[in-house]
DRENKE-629663 format. One record per residue (C-alpha): residue in one letter; x, y, z. Coordinates in Angstrom, 3 decimals. Example, Ala and Ser with C-alpha at 12.3 -4.5 7.8 and 13.67 -1.06 7.14 Angstrom:
BEGIN
a/12.300/-4.500/7.800
s/13.670/-1.060/7.140
This chain:
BEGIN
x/-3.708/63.242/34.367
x/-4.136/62.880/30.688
x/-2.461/64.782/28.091
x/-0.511/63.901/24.207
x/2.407/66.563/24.671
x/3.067/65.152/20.970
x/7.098/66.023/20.483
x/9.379/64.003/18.048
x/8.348/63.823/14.357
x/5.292/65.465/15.538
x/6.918/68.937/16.646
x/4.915/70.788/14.692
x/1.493/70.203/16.258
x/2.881/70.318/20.023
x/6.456/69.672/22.395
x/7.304/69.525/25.481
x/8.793/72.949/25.654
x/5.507/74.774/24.085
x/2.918/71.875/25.860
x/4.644/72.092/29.036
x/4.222/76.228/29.270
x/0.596/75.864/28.407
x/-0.185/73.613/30.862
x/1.100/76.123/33.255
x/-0.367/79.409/31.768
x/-4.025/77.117/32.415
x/-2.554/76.734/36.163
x/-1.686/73.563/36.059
x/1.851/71.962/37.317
x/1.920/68.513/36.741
x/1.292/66.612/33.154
x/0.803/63.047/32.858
x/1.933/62.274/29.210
x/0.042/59.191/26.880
x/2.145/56.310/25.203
x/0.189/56.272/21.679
x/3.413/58.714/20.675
x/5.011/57.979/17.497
x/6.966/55.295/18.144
x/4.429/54.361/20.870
x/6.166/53.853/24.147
x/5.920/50.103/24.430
x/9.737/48.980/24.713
x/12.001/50.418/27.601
x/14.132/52.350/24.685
x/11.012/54.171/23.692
x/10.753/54.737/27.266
x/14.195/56.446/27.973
x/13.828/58.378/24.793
x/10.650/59.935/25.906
x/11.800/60.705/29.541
x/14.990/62.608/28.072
x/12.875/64.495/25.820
x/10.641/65.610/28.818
x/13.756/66.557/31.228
x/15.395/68.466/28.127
x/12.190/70.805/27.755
x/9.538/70.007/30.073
x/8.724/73.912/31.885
x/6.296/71.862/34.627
x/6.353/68.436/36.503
x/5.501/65.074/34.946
x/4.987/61.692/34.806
x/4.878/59.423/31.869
x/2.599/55.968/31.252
x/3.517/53.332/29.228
x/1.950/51.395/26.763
x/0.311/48.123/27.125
x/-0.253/45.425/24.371
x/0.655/41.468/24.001
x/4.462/42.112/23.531
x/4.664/45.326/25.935
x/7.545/44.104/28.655
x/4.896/45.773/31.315
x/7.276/44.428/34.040
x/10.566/46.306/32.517
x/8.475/49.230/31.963
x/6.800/49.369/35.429
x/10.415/49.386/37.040
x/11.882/52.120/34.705
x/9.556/54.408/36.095
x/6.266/54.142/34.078
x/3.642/56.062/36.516
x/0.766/53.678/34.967
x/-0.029/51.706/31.722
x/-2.236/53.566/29.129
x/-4.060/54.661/27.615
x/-5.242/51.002/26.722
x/-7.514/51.351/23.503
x/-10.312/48.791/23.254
x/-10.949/50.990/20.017
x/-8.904/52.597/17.922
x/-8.630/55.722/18.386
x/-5.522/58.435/16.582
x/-1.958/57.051/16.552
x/-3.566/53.953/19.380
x/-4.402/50.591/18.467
x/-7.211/48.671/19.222
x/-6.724/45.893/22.213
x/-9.020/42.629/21.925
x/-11.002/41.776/24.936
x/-9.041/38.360/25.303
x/-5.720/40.351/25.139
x/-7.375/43.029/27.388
x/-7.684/39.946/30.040
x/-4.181/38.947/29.612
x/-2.797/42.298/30.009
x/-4.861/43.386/33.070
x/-3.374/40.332/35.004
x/-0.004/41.023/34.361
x/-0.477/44.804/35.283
x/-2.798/43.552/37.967
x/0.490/41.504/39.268
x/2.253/44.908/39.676
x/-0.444/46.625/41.735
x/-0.088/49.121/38.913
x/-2.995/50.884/37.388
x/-4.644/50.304/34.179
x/-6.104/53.440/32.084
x/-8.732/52.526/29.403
x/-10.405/53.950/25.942
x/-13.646/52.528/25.811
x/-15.291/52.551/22.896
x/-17.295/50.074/20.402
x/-17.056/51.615/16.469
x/-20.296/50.996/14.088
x/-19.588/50.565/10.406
x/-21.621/54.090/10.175
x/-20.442/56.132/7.330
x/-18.091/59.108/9.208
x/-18.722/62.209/7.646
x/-19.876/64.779/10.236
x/-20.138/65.302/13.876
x/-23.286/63.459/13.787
x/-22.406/60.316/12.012
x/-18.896/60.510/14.492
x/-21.488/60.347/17.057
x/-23.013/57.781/15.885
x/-20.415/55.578/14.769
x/-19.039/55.694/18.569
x/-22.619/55.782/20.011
x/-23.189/56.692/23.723
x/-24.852/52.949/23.885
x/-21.807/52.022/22.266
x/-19.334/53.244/24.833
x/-21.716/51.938/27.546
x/-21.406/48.022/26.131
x/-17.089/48.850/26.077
x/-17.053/49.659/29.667
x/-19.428/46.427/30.573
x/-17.329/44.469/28.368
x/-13.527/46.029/29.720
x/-15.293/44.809/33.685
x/-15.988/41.491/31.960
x/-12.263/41.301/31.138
x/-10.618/42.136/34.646
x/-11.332/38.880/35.758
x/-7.827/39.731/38.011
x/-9.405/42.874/39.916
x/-6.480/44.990/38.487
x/-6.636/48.806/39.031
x/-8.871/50.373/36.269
x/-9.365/53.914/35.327
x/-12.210/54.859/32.675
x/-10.352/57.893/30.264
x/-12.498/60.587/29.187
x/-16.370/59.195/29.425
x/-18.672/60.880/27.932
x/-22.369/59.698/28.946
x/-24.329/59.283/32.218
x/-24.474/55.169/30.942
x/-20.913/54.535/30.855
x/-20.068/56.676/34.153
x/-22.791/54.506/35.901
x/-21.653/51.267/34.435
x/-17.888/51.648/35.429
x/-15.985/49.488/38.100
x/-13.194/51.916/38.799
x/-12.385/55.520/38.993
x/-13.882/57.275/35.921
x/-12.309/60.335/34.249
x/-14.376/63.058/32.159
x/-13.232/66.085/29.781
x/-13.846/69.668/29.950
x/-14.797/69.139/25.773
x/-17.208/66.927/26.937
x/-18.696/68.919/29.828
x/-18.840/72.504/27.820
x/-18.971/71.673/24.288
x/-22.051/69.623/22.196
x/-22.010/68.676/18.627
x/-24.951/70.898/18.497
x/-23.279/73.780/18.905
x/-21.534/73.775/15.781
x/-21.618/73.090/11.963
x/-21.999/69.693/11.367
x/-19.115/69.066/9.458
x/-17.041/71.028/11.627
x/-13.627/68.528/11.883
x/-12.269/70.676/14.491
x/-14.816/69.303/16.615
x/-13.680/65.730/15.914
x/-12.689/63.821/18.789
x/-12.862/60.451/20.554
x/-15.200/59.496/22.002
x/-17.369/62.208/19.981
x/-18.833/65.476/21.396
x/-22.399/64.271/22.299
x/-25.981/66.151/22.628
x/-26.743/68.969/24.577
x/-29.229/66.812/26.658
x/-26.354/64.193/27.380
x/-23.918/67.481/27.794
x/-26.210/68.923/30.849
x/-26.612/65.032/32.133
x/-23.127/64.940/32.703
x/-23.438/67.998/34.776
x/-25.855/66.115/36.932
x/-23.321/63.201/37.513
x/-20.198/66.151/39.002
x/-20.858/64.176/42.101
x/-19.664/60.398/40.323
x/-17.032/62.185/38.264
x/-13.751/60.924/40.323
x/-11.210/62.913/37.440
x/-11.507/65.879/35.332
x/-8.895/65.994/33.188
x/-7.948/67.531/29.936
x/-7.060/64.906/26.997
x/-5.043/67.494/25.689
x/-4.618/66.212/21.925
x/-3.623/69.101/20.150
x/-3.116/68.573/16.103
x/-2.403/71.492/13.303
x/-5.104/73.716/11.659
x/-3.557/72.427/8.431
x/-4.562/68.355/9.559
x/-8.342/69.291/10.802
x/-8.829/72.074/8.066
x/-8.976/68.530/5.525
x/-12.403/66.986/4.680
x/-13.972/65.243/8.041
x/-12.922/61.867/7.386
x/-9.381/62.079/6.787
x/-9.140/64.600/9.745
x/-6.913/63.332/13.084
x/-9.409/62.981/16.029
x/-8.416/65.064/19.247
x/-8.767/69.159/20.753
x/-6.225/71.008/22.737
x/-7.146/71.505/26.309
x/-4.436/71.417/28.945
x/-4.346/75.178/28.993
x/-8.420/75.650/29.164
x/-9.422/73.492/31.773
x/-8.825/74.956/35.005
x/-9.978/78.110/33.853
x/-13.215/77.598/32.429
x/-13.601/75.250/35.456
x/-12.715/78.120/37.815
x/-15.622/80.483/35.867
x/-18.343/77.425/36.955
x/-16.559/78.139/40.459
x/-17.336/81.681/40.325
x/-21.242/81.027/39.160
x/-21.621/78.910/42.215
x/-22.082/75.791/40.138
x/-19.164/73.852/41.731
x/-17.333/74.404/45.006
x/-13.655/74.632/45.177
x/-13.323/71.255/47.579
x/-14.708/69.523/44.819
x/-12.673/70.805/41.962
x/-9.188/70.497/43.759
x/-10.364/66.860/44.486
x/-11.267/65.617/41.129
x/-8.435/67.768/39.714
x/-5.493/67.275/41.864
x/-6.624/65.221/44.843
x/-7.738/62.079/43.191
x/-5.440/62.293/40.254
x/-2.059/62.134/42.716
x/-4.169/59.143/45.084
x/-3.848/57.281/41.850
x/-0.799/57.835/40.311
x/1.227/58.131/44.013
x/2.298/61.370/43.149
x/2.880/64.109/46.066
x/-0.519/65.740/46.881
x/-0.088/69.797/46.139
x/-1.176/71.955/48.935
x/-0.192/74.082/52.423
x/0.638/71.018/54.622
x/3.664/69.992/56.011
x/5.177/67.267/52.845
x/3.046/68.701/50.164
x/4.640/69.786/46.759
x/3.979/74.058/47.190
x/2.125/74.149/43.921
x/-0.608/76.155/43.642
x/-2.386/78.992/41.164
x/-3.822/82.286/42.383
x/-6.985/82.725/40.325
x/-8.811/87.077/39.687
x/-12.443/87.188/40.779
x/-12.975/87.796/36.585
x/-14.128/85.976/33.954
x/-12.286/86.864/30.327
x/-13.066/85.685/26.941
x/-11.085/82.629/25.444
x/-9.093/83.545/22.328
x/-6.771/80.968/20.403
x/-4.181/84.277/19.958
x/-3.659/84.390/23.475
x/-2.847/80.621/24.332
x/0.457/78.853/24.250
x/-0.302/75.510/22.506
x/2.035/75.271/19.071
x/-1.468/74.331/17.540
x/-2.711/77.591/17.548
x/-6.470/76.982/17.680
x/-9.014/76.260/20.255
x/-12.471/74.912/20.468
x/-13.283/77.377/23.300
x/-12.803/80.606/21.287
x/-15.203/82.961/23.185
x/-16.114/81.347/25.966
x/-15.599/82.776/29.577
x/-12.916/81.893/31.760
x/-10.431/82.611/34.764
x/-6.768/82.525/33.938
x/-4.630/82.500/36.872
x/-2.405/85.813/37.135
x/0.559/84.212/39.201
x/0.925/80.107/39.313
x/4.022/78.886/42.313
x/5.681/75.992/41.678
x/7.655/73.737/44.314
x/7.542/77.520/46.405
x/8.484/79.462/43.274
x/6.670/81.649/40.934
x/6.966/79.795/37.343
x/4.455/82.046/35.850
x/3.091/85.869/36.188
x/1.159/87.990/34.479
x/2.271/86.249/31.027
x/5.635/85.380/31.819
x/7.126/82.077/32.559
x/10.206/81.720/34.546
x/12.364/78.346/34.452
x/11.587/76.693/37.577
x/12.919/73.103/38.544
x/10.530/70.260/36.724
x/10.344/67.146/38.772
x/9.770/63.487/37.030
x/7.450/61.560/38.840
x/7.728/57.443/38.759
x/6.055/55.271/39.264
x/5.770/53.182/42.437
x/7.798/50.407/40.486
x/10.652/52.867/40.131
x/10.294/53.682/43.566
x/10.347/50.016/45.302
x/13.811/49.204/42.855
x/15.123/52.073/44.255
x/15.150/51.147/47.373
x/15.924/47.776/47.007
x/19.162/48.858/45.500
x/19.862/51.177/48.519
């Protein structure tokens, strides 16, 4: 439901073509793509160009969300085929500007209007130094986060559909009015666990403690999402000093797998996972629920019994690096795709990649028929 599949002037970190194959080598079929591209996708030109990109090279399904800001023509872009507006940054956050809460008001109406949903970036930024993983955390403070989420419910004075991107503390997860999304960085990895001025590691909102890491754990059951925030960016860009380097991990590919090995240790059940993983993520987007029913898209990943080792060689992202080099895993061995195998054993076949709209594509549509 959340992923930067990059492209355009920024090739060289990610594209559709290379994105797009290791979403599927993770076992996963559909990508929701972000609008803080470069140019953002906040005109209805932007728009088009991004969807033709995606057709062109796209190996899986997709859907693509639109930006949202004081000029943003939300109504245009809901009935081209945007699948939902956001992220929305109420921080700043790598190639996204910051939204003001009284703009954040104005905007949630008019999306509100549409019956379209809103996704947020909630975070409040300290004029802390940033100069390692702890000062990151810091700077963007668990409290921090906690006081954006009160303040983005204070704003949506219009009840518009809100979704909470990538939390990353107990606080903010309890303090959210909407459906609440969390990372796999955020669930396996803590700032602890590496060198402090590690700028691989750099990401918003920051890795956090190991004692907030395990308390997220203890929230699986409030978690409505789990989804990757796949924001892949060269070794080149994070090898500079920590605060010139771009915030954001790769993570598209790594996600179902390393959630499959908690699976396998009995620490979630597999009802759970396909819910906050697929389930959930189509209820809110209207996209086709996967499955073996009668009407659902035939997508679906056949996972060993074995755990493997993570290593950055054998992954598909154009980045070339990964944050979960070592850890264990499940990679699925054959992933089916609208009834067809799209990927076995390490070799992707071209299937037939769907766009999914929007439901404000989908009314025009059949207004004009």
């Amino acid at each position: 439901m959340h992923v930067h599949m990059r492209g355009g002037v920024q090739s060289e970190k990610e594209d559709w073509q290379s994105g797009s194959r290791s979403a599927l080598a993770g076992g996963v079929t559909v990508v929701v793509d972000q609008p803080n591209t470069i140019p953002p996708i906040t005109t209805e030109s932007a728009f088009q160009n991004r969807l033709k990109e995606a057709q062109a090279h796209s190996f899986c399904h997709f859907a693509i969300n639109s930006g949202a800001d004081v000029n943003t023509p939300v109504e245009s872009m809901w009935k081209i085929g945007a699948a939902a507006f956001g992220e929305i940054f109420f921080a700043p956050s790598s190639y996204g500007e910051a939204i003001g809460e009284a703009t954040l008001g104005q905007v949630l109406e008019r999306i509100g209007g549409l019956r379209a949903l809103a996704t947020i970036h909630a975070e409040r930024i300290s004029p802390i130094p940033d100069r390692d993983l702890r000062s990151h955390d810091k700077a963007r403070s668990s409290a921090g986060e906690a006081e954006a989420v009160h303040a983005v419910n204070r704003c949506n004075q219009s009840g518009c559909k809100v979704h909470f991107c990538h939390l990353s503390t107990p606080a903010a997860l309890d303090a959210a009015l909407g459906s609440v999304e969390v990372t796999p960085h955020h669930l396996f990895l803590s700032r602890e666990f590496f060198g402090q001025d590690d700028a691989f590691l750099k990401v918003n909102p920051p890795l956090r403690t190991e004692r907030e890491r395990k308390a997220l754990w203890e929230r699986w059951g409030r978690i409505d999402v789990i989804a990757s925030d796949h924001a892949p960016h060269s070794i080149e860009e994070k090898h500079a000093p920590f605060v010139d380097a771009p915030a954001g991990i790769p993570g598209v590919e790594t996600m179902m797998p390393l959630l499959v090995a908690k699976v396998l240790e009995r620490i979630i059940s597999v009802p759970s996972l396909i819910q906050k993983t697929m389930t959930t993520p189509a209820a809110l987007l209207a996209i086709p629920e996967a499955g073996f029913n009668v009407g659902n898209r035939a997508d679906f990943a056949l996972y060993p019994k074995t755990t493997v080792r993570i290593t950055a060689d054998t992954l598909h992202s154009r980045c070339g690096w990964t944050p979960y080099e070592n850890c264990r895993a499940v990679f699925p061995g054959t992933v089916v795709m609208d009834g067809s195998i799209i990927y076995q054993d390490g070799e992707f076949l071209k299937g037939s990649p769907q766009w999914f709209p929007g439901h404000g594509y989908r009314n025009a549509d059949r207004q004009s028929t």
